[in-house]
C-alpha positions as CSV (number, residue, x, y, z in Angstrom):
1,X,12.4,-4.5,-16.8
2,X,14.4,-1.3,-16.4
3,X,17.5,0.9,-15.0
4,X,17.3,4.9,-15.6
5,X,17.1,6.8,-17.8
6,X,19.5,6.3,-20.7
7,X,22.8,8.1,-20.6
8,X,22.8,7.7,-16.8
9,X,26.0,6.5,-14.8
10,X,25.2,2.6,-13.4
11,X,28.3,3.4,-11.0
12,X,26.5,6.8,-10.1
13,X,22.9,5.3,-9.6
14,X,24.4,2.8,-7.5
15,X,26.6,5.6,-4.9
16,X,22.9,7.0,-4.5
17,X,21.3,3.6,-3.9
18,X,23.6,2.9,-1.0
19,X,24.0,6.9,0.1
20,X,19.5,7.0,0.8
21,X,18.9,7.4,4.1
22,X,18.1,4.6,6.3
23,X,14.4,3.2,6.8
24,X,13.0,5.0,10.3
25,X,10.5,2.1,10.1
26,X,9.7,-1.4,8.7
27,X,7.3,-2.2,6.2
28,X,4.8,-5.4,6.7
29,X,3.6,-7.3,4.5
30,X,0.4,-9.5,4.2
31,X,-0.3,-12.0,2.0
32,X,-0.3,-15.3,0.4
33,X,2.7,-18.2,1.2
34,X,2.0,-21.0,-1.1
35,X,4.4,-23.7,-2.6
36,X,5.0,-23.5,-6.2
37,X,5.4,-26.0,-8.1
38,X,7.3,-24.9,-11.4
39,X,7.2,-26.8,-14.2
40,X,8.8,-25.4,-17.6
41,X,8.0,-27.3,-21.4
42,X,9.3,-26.3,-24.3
43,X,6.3,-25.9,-26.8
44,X,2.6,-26.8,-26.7
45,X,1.4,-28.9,-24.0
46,X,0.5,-32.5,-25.6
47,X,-3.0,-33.1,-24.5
48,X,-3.8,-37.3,-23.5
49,X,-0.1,-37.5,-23.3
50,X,3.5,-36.9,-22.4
51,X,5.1,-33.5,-22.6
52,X,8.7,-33.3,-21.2
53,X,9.6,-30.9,-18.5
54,X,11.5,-29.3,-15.9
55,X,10.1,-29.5,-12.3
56,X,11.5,-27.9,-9.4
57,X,9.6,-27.1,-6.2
58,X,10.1,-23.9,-4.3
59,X,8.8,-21.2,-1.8
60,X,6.2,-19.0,-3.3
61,X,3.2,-16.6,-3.1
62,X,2.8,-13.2,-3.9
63,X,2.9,-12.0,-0.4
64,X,6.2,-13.8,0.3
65,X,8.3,-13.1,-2.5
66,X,7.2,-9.3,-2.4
67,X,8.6,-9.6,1.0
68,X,11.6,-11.0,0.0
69,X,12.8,-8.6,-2.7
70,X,12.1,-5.8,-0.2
71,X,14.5,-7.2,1.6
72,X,16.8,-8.5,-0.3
73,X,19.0,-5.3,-0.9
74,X,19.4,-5.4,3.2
75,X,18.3,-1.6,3.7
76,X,15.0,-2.4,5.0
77,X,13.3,-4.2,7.7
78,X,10.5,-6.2,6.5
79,X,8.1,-8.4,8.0
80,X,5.2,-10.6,7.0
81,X,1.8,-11.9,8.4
82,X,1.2,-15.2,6.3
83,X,-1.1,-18.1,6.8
84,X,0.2,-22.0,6.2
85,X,-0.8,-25.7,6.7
86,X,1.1,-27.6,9.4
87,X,2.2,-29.4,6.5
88,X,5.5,-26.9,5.1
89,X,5.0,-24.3,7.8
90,X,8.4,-25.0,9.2
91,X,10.4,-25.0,5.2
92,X,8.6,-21.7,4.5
93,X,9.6,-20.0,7.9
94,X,13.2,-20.8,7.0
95,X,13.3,-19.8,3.5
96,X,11.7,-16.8,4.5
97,X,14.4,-15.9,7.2
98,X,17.1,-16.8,5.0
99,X,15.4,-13.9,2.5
100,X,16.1,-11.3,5.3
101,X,12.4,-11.6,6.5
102,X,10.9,-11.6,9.5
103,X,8.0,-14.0,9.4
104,X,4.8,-14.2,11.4
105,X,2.8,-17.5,10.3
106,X,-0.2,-18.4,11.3
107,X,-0.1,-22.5,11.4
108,X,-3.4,-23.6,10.0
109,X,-4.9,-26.7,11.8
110,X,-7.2,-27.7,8.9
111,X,-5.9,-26.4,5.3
112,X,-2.8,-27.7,3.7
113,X,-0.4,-25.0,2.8
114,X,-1.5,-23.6,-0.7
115,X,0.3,-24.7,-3.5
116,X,0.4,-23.0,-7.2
117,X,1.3,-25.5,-10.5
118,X,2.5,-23.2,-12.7
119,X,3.2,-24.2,-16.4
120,X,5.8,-21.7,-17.9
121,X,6.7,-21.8,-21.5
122,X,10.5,-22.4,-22.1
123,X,10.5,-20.2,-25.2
124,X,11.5,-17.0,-25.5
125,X,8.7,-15.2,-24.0
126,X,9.0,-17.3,-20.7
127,X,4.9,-16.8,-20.5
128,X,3.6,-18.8,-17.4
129,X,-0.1,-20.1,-16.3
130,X,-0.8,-20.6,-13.0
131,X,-3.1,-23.9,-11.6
132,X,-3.7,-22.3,-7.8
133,X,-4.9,-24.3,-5.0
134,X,-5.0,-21.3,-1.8
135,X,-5.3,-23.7,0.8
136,X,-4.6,-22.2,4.0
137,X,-3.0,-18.7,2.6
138,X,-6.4,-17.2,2.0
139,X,-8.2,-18.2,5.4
140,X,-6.2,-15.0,7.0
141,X,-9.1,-13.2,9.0
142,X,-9.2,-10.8,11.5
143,X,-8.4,-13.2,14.0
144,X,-4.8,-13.2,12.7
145,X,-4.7,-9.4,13.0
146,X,-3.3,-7.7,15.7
147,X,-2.7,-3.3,16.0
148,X,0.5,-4.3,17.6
149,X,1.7,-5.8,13.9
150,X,2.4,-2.1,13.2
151,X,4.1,-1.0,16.0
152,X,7.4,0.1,14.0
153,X,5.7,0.1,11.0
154,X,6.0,2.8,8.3
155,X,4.2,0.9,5.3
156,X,2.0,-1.5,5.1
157,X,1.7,-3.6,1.8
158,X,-1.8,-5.9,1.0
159,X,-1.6,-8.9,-1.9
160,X,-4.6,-8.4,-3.5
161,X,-5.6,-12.0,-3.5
162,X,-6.5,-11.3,-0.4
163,X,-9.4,-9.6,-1.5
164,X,-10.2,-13.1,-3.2
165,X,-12.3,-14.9,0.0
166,X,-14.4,-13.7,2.4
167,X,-12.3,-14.1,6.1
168,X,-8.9,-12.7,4.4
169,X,-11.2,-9.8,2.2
170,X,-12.4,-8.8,6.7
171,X,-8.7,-9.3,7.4
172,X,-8.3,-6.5,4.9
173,X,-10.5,-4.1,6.0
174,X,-9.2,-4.4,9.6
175,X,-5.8,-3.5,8.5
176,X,-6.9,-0.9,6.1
177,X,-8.6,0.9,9.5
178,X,-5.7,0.2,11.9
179,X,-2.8,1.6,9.4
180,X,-5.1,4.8,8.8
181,X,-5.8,5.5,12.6
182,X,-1.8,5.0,12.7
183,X,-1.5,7.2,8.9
184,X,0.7,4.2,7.4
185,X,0.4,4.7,4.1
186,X,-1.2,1.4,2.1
187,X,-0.2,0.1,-1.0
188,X,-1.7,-3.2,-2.6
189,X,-1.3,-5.1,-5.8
190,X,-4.3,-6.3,-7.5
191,X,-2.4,-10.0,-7.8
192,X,-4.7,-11.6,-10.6
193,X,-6.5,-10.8,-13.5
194,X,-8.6,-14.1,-13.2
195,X,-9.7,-13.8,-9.9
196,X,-10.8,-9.7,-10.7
197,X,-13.2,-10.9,-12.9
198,X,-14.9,-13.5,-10.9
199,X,-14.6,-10.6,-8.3
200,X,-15.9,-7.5,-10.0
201,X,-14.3,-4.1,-11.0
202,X,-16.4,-2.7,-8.9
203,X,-16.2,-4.1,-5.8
204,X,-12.8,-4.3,-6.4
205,X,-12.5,-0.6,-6.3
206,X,-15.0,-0.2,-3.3
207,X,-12.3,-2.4,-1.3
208,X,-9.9,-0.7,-1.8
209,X,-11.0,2.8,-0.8
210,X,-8.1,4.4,1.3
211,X,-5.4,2.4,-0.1
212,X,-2.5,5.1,-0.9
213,X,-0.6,2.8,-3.7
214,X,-1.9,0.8,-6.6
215,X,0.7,-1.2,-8.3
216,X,-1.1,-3.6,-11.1
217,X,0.1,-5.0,-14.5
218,X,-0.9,-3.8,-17.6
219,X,-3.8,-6.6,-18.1
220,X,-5.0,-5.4,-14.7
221,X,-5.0,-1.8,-14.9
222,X,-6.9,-2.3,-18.7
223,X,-9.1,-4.4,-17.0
224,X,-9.6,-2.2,-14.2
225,X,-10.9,0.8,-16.3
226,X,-12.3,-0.9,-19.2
227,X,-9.2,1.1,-21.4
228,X,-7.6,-0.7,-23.5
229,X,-4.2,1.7,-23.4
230,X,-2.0,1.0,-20.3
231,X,-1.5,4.8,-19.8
232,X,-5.0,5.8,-19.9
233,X,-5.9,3.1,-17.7
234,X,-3.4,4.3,-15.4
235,X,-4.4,7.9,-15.3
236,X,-8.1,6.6,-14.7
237,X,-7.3,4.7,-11.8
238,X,-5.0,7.3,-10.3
239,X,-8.2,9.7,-9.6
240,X,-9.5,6.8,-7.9
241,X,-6.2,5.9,-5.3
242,X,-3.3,8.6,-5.0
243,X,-0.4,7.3,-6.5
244,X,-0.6,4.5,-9.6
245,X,2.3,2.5,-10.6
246,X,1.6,-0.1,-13.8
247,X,3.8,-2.4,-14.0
248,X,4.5,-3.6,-18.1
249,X,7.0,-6.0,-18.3
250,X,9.3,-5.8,-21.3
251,X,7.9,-2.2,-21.8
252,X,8.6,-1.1,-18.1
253,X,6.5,0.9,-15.6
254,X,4.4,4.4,-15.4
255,X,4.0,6.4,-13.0
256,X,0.6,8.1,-12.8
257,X,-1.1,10.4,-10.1
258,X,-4.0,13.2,-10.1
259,X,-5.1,11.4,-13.3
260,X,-2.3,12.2,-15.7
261,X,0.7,9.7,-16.6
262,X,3.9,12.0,-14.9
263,X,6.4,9.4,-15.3
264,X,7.4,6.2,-18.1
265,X,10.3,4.6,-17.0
266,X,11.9,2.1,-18.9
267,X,12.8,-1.4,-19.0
268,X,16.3,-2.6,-18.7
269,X,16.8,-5.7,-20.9
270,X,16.7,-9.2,-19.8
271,X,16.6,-12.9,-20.9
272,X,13.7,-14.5,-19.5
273,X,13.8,-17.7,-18.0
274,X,10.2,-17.3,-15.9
275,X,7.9,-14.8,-15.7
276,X,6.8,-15.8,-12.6
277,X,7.0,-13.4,-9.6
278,X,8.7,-10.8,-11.6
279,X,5.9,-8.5,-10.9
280,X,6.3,-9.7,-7.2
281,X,10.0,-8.7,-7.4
282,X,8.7,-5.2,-8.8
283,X,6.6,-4.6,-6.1
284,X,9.3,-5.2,-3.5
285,X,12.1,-3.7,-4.8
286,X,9.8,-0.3,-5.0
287,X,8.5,-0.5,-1.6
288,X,11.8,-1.0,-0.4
289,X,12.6,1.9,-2.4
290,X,10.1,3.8,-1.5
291,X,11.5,3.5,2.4
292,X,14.5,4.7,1.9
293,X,13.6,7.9,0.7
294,X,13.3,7.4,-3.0
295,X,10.4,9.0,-5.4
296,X,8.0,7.3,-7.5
297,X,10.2,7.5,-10.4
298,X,13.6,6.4,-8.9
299,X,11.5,3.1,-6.8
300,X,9.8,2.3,-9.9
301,X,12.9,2.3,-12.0
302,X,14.5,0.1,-8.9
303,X,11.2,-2.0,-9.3
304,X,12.3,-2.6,-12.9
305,X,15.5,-3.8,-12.2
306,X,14.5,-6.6,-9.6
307,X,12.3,-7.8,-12.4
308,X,14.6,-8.1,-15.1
309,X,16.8,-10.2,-12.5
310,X,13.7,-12.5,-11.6
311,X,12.9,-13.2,-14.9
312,X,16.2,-14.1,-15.5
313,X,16.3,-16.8,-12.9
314,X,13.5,-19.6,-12.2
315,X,11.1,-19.5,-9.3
316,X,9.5,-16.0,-7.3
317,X,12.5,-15.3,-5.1
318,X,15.7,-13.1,-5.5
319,X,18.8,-15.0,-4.7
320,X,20.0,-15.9,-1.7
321,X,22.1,-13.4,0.9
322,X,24.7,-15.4,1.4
């Protein structure tokens, strides 16, 4: 995805990166903390048959790994509010610290921890599907909320497939009203094509009235709007929420607000290995950004770089601190 501007110093953008001032607040994050299970053929799947892969199983969902690119550069306090089956509640609170993160799980008495199968190509585009079983992650409600999760707080980030069941779509709300009484700025990523159809565009949009930060992919945007151009779609929806960021993969981000495109930033060149969670790494790395005093432009170009570096490797999270 991308660096700066071209003719810029790395060594430079870097000086600035560490020189930002420090975060006067955490952000929280709440979301989805499934187990993916990540399984990577090389051509078309044989139907009735064999088809050789590669199957590793590691700590996913879109909540999680946004939270752990935020924190992965170390500048930013980050939490997360994250529902899980007794089943892996204990593996995800570790990987989770070991990310920087500071985890709150709810331990579900009933659901397994949700797990997504997800079938990524091993050719050159990387391109994954995703088999998704939510379990426990989207049986969040308001009865996991509590105002004191933003004491501290300075953003608040929603995964949009929260929006996707009934107690977590409450859960939403509540949080939406808590951070405004509070005026923590809300940002939310729409998560899934898929599931926005089965939704609706338009009570899509309805929920997320007073969200300050839109950050979807290029499908989602188009789909969205009903524009079949990226940038239209994101000057359409940035008259609905105040700032727009559409994240594009290989042809990196835009920038949109008052209903004009004011920013394309580019994408910095990468190898992919898996798709998966580089929009998640995105979404981190500009949040994090965003907290330490960056624009738009300069988080969304930091945005691009975490997701060149996750597609390069396999699996949702950055790696590890140590």
């Amino acid at each position: 995805m991308t660096a700066g501007r071209p003719g810029r110093d790395p060594a430079a953008e870097a000086d600035h990166r560490r020189n930002r001032t420090r975060p006067d607040g955490a952000l929280l994050v709440v979301g989805d903390v499934v187990t993916d299970v990540i399984a990577r053929h090389r051509g078309r799947l044989a139907a009735g048959t064999d088809t050789a892969a590669t199957i590793r199983t590691l700590p996913g969902g879109a909540g999680a790994n946004v939270a752990c690119w935020a924190a992965h550069g170390g500048h930013a306090e980050v939490r997360l509010l994250g529902r899980v089956g007794v089943d892996a509640a204990a593996w995800h609170e570790r990987e989770l610290v070991a990310c920087g993160v500071r985890p709150r799980l709810v331990v579900d008495p009933q659901a397994p921890t949700g797990t997504v199968i997800c079938l990524v190509d091993a050719g050159a585009a990387a391109e994954r599907t995703f088999l998704t079983d939510s379990g426990a992650s989207l049986r969040l409600s308001p009865d996991d909320w509590s105002d004191a999760l933003l004491d501290g707080v300075v953003r608040l980030h929603l995964s949009g497939y929260l929006l996707f069941s009934e107690p977590s779509r409450a859960l939403v709300a509540v949080a939406l009203e808590a951070a405004r009484a509070r005026g923590v700025p809300v940002s939310l990523d729409p998560a899934s094509a898929g599931f926005l159809v089965e939704l609706g565009v338009d009570r899509f949009l309805a929920l997320v009235e007073g969200v300050d930060v839109l950050l979807p992919s290029r499908d989602e945007a188009c789909l969205l709007t009903g524009l079949p151009d990226a940038a239209d779609a994101a000057a359409k929806l940035s008259r609905h929420v105040p700032l727009v960021v559409a994240k594009q993969g290989a042809d990196g981000a835009l920038v949109a607000r008052s209903g004009a495109v004011c920013a394309r930033v580019p994408a910095v060149p990468a190898t992919p290995r898996d798709t998966t969670g580089a929009g998640d790494a995105f979404t981190g790395a500009f949040l994090a950004a965003l907290l330490t005093g960056a624009g738009a432009e300069e988080a969304a170009a930091e945005g691009c770089r975490a997701g060149a570096s996750a597609v390069e490797r396999v699996g949702g999270r950055p790696p590890g601190r140590g």
